[in-house]
C-alpha positions in Angstrom: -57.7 37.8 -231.1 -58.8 34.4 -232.7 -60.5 34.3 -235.9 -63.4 35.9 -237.0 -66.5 33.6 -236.4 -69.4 32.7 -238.6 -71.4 36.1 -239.6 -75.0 36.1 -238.1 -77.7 35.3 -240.6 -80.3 37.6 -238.8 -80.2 41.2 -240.4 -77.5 43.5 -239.8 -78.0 46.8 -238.3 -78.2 49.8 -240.5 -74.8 51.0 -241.8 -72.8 48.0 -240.8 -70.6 47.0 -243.1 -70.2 43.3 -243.1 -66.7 43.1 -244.5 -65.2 45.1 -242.1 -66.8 43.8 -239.6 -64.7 41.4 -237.0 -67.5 39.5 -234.7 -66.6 38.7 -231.7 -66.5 34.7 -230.9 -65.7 34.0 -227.2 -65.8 35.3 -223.6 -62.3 36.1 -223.7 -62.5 38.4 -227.0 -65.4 40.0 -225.6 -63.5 40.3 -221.8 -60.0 41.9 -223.9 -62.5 44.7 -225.5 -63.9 45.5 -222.7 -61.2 46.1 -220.7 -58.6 47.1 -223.6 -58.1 50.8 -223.7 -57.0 49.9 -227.6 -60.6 49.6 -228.0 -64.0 52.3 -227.7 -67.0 51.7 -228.4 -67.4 54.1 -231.7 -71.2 54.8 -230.9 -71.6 58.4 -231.8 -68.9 58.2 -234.6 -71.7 57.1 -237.4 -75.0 57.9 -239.0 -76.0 59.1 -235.3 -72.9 61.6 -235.0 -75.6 64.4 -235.2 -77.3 63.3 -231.8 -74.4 61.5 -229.9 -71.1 62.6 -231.0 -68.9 63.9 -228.1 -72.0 63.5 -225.5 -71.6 61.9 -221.9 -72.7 58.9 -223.4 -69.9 57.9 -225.9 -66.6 59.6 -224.7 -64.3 57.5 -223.0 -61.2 58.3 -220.8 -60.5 61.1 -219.1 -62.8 63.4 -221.0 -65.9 61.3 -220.0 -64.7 61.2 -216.3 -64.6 65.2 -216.3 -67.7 65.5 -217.8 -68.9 63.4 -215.4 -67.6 65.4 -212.7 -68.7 68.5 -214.3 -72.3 67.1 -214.2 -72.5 65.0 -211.1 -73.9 68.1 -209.2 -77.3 67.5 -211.0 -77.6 64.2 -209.7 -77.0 65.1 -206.2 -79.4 63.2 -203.4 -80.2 67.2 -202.4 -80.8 68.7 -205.9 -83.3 65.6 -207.2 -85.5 65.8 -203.6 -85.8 69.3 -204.4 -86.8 68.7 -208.0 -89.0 65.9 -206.6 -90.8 68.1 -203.9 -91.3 71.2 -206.6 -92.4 69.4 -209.8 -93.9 66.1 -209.3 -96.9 66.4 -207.7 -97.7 69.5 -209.7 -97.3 67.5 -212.8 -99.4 64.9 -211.9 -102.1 67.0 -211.0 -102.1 68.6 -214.3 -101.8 65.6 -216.4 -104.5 63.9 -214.3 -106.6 67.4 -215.0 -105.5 66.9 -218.5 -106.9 63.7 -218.4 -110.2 64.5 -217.1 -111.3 67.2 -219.3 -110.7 65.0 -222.2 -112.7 62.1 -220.8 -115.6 64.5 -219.5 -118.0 63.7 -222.6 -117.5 60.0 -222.7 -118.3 59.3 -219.0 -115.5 57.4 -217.9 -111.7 57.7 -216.5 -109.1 56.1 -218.3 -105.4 57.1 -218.0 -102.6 55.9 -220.1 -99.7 55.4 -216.9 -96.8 55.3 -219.7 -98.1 58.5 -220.9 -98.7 59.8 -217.8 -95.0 58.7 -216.9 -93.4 60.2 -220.1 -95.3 64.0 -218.9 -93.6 63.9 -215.5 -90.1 62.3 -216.6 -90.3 65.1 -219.3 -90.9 68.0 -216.8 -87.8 66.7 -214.7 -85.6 66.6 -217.4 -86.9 69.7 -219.1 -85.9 71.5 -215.8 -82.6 69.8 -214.7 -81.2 70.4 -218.5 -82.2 74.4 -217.7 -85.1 74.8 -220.3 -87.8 75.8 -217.7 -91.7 74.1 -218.2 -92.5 72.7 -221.5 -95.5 73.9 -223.1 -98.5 72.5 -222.3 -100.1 72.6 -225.6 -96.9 71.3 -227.1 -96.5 68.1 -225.2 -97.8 65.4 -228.0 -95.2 68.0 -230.1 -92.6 67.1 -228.3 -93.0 64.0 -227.2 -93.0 62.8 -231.1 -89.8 65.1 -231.3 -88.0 63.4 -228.7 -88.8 60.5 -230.1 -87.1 60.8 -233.5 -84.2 61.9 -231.5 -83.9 58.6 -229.7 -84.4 56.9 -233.3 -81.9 58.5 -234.8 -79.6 58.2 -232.5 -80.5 54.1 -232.2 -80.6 54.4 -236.0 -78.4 51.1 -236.6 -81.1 49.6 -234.5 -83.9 50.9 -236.3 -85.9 48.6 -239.3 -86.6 51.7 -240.7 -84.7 53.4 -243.6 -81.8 55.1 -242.1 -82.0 57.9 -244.7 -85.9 58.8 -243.4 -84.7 58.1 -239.8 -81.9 60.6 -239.8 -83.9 63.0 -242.0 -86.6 62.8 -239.4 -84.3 63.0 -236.2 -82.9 66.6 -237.7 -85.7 68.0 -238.8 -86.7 67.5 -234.6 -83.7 68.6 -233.6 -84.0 71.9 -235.0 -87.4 72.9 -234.2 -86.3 71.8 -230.4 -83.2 74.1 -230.8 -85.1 76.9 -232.0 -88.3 76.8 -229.3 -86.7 75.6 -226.8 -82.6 75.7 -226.1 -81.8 78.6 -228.3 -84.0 81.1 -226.5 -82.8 79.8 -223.4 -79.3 80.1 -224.0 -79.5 83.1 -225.1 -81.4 84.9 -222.6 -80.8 82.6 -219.7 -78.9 85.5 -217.5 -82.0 87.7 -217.5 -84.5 84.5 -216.4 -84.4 83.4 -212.6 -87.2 81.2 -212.4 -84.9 78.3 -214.0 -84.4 75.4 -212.0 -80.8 75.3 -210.6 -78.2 73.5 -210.6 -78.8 72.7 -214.4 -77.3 70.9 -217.3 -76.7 74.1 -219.7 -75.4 76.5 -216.7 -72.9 73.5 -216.5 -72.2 73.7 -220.1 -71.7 77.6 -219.7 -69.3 77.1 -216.5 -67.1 74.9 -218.4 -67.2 75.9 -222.0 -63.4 75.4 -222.6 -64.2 71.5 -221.7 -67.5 71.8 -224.1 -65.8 73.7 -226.8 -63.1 70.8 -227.7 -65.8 69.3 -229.6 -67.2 72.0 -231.5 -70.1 74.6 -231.3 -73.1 71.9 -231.6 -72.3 69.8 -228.5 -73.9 71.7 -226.2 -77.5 70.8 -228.1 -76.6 67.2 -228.5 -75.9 66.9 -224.8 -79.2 68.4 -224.1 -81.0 66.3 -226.2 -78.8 63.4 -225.0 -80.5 64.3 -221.4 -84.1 64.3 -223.3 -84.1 61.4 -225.1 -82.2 59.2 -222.5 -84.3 60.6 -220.2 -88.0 60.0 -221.9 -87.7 57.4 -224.5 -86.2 54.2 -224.6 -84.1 52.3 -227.3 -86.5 49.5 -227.0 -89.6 51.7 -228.6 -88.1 51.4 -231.7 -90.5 50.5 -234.6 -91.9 46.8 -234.7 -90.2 45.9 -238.4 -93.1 43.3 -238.0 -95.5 46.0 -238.0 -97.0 45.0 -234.5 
């Protein structure tokens, strides 16, 4: 590679260290990373380990191209028209219901559509990850959960301390392990009703591919599915406040 260009004046992302830091200065550096296999991304190797390390979404080679394989039969035209046909319109209606009641005293219908989207996306990825319906009463719960999972895994995006964010981003974790995936995993051989095929009776058929990693990964790529499959990176806090 050529020499190291000038470093950006605009603020680093959080944990960066600017000495060790080689930024890239032309197409072709940029072209040899990408298609170097001397080269990986790293994303999951930092202060977001606890969210993203060894998921889907930062593995390379040939473990990411199993786990692909061991997970492409979620995505399958059949399985997602059958989740389609069995959730959507049922979870409309009850947001819309949801909706309603809540307006009934101040005489007119307004409905928030990204919140509206966020209730049915969450329902789909709820059941394709295995974890059944989530809680009705619990939605605003976990909504802000799944949110400071996305944070902390985008923490070196993130204007916010890094400390807080992290601190935050466990603290949801667990309480999502513990009401949601624990349960489940536990007792999912006794429960029918679930939604199949699903991400954690994948994790359960392959556990010598899951268990190279170590006994966490199977949460991380659950939440992985939850917050990808929710929340964006780009509802990261405003550092201007707005």
């Amino acid at each position: 590679m050529s020499g190291q260009a000038n470093l950006p004046t605009s603020p680093w992302p959080a944990g960066v260290d600017r000495e060790s830091t080689t930024v890239l200065a032309s197409y072709e550096e940029i072209k040899e990373v990408f298609t170097s296999r001397d080269f990986h991304s790293g994303w999951g190797d930092g202060q977001n380990a606890p969210f993203r390390n060894g998921t889907l979404a930062t593995i390379d080679d040939e473990d990411h191209f199993e786990r692909r394989r061991i997970e492409a039969k979620l995505f399958g035209h059949k399985v997602l028209a059958r989740l389609e046909s069995k959730f959507l319109d049922a979870t409309i209606d009850r947001a819309l219901s949801r909706y309603a009641r809540a307006k009934e005293s101040e005489q007119r219908r307004q409905i928030d559509l990204l919140r509206l989207t966020r209730e049915v996306l969450l329902e789909f990825v709820f059941q394709l990850s295995g974890l059944g319906s989530p809680a009705e009463q619990e939605l605003d719960v976990i909504l802000s959960e799944i949110r400071k999972i996305s944070e902390g895994s985008h923490v070196h995006w993130s204007p916010r301390d890094p400390v807080q964010v992290i601190e935050e981003g466990l603290d949801a974790k667990e309480s999502l392990a513990d009401r949601y995936v624990t349960p489940r995993r536990d007792g999912r051989e006794a429960d029918d009703s679930l939604f199949s095929p699903n991400l954690m009776d994948a994790i359960v058929a392959h556990e010598s591919h899951f268990s190279r990693w170590d006994d966490d990964l199977p949460l991380r790529e659950v939440l992985m599915y939850l917050s990808g499959g929710v929340m964006s990176p780009s509802e990261l806090p405003d550092p201007c406040g707005s």
